[in-house]
C-alpha positions as CSV (number, residue, x, y, z in Angstrom):
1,X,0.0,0.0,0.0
2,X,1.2,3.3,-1.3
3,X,0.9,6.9,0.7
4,X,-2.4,7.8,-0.8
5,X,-4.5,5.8,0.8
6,X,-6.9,6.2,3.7
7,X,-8.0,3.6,6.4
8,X,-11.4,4.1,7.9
9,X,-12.3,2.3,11.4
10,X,-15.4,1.9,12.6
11,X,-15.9,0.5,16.1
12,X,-19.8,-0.7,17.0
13,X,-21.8,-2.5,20.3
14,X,-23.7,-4.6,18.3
15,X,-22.1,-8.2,16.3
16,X,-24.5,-8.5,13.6
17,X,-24.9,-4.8,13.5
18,X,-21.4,-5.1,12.6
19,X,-21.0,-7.5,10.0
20,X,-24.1,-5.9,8.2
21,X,-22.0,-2.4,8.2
22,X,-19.1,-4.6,7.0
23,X,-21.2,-5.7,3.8
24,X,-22.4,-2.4,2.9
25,X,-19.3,-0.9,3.4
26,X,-18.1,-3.1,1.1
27,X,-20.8,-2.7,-1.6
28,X,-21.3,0.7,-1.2
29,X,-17.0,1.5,-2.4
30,X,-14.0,-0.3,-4.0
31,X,-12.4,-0.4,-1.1
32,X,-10.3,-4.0,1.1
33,X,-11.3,-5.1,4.2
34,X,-8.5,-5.3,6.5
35,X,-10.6,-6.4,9.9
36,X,-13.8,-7.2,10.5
37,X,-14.0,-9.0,14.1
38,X,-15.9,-9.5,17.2
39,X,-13.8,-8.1,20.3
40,X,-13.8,-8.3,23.9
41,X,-16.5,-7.4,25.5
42,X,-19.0,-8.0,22.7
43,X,-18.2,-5.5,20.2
44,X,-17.3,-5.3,16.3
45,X,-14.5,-3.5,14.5
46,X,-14.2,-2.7,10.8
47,X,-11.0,-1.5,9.5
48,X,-10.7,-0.7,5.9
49,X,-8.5,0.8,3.6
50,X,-8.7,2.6,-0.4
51,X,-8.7,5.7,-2.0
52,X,-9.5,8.5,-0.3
53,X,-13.1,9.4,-1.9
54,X,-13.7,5.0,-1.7
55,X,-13.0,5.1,2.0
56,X,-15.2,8.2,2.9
57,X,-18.5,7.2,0.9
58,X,-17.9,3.5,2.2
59,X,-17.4,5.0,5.9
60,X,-20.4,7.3,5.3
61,X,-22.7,4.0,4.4
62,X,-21.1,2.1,7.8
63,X,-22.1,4.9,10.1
64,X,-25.8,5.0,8.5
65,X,-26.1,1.5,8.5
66,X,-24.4,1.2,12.1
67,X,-27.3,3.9,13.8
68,X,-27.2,3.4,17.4
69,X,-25.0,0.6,17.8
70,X,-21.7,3.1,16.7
71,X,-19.4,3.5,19.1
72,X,-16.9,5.5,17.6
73,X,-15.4,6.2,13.9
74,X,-11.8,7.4,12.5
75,X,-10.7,8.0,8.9
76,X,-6.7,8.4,8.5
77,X,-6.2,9.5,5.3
78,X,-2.7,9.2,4.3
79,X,-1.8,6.3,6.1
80,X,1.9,5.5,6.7
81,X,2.4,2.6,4.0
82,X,3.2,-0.2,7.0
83,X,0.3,0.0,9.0
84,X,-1.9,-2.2,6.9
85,X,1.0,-5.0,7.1
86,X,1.0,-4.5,10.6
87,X,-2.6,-5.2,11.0
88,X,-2.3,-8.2,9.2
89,X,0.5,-9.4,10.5
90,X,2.5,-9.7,7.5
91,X,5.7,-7.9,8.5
92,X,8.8,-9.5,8.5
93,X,11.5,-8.0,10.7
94,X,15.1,-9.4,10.6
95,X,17.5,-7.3,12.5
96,X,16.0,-5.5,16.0
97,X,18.3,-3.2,18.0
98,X,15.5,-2.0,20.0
99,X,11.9,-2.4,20.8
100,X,9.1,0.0,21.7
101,X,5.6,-0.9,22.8
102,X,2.5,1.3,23.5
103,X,-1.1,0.0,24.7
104,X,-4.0,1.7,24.2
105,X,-7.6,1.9,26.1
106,X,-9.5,1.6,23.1
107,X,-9.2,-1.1,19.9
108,X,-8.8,2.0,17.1
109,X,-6.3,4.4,18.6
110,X,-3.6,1.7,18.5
111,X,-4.0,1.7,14.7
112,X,-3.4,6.1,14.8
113,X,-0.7,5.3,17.0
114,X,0.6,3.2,14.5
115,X,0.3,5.9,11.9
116,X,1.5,8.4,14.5
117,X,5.2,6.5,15.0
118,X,5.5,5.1,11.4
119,X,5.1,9.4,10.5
120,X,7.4,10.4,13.4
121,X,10.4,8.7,13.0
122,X,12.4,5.5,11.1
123,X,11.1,3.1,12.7
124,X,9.2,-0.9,11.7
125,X,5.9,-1.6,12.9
126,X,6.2,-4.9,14.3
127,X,2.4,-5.9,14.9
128,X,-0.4,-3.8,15.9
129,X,-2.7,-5.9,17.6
130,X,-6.1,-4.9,17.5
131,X,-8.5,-6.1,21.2
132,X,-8.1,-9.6,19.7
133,X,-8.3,-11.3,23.9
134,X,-7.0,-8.0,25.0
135,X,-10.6,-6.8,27.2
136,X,-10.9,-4.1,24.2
137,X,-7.6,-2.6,24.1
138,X,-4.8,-2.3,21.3
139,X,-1.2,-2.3,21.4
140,X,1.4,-1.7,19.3
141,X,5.3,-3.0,18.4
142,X,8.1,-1.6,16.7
143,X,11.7,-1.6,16.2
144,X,14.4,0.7,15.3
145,X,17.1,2.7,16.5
146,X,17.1,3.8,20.2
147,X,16.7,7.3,19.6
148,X,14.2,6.3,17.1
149,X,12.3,4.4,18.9
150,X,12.1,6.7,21.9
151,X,11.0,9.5,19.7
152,X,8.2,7.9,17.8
153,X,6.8,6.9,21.7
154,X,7.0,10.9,22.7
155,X,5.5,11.9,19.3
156,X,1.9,9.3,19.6
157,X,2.5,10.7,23.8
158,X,2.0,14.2,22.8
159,X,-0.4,13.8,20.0
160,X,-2.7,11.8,22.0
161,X,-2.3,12.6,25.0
162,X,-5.5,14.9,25.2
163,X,-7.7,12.0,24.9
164,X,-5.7,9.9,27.2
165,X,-5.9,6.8,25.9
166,X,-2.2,5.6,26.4
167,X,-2.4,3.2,29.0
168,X,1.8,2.7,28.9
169,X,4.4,2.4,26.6
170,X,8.5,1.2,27.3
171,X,11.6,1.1,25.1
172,X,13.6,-2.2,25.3
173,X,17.1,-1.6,24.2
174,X,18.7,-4.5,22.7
175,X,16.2,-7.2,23.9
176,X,17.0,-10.3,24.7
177,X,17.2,-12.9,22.0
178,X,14.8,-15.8,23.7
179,X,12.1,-13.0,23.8
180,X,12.3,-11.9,20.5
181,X,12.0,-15.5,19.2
182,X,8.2,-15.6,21.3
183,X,7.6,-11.6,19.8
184,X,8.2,-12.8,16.2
């Protein structure tokens, strides 16, 4: 995935509510589902991604089709061209010198975290996981330089900090090799 691209996320109480948004969203724009999943405690998450006009009309028909049972909703247009990898889980990583990690209150700000420290500094996203058995939170891991690292935490600290979300973050430099083998 090229810069260019937006992903939309929709977050909603209701199950079949959300897999209903997740078929509209999907007829109503050319756009690829990234995740569509039940989380903890009962909920649904959408995460898609496209051209910017595609992800806006097929957000637009999510929310309408959602009604009552959305929770919340987040376009990021522009999207740092690793988060979608990350979200899927298709990144591979051969050389770490340091890790960070950040976890987040709610399932969707992990993903603008993501965004937020792939933007900041030259770092790899790792994984971004998503409330999959998390009790509906998100958390996110990446590798880079020290000083990388520790300035892509402080940038998604100060940028989301007013809607306190961050629950914690650490750097790890140079981990240990027997916990990288369980990370990766």
């Amino acid at each position: 995935m090229r810069m260019g691209k937006s992903i939309g996320l929709l977050e909603l109480k209701s199950i079949p509510a959300g897999i209903q948004s997740a078929d509209e969203m999907l007829k109503a724009a050319d756009v690829e589902l990234l995740v569509a999943s039940a989380i903890c405690p009962g909920k649904y998450i959408i995460i898609i991604s496209g051209q910017v006009g595609a992800v806006k009309s097929s957000m637009e028909k999510g929310r309408q089709v959602a009604g009552t049972f959305l929770i919340c909703h987040h376009i990021i247009n522009n999207v740092h061209a690793s988060v979608p990898s990350a979200l899927v889980g298709t990144v591979d990583v051969e050389h770490v010198t340091a890790l960070g990690m950040l976890e987040t209150m709610s399932a969707l700000t992990v993903v603008q975290a993501a965004d937020i420290a792939a933007k900041a500094s030259n770092i790899t996203l790792m994984e971004v996981r998503v409330a999959r058995g998390l009790g509906g939170k998100g958390y996110l891991i990446f590798t880079g330089e020290v000083s990388a690292v520790k300035s892509a935490l402080n940038s998604c600290n100060t940028q989301l900090a007013e809607f306190g979300e961050i629950t914690s973050s650490c750097v790890i430099p140079s981990p240990h090799k027997k916990l990288l083998e369980k990370l990766m």
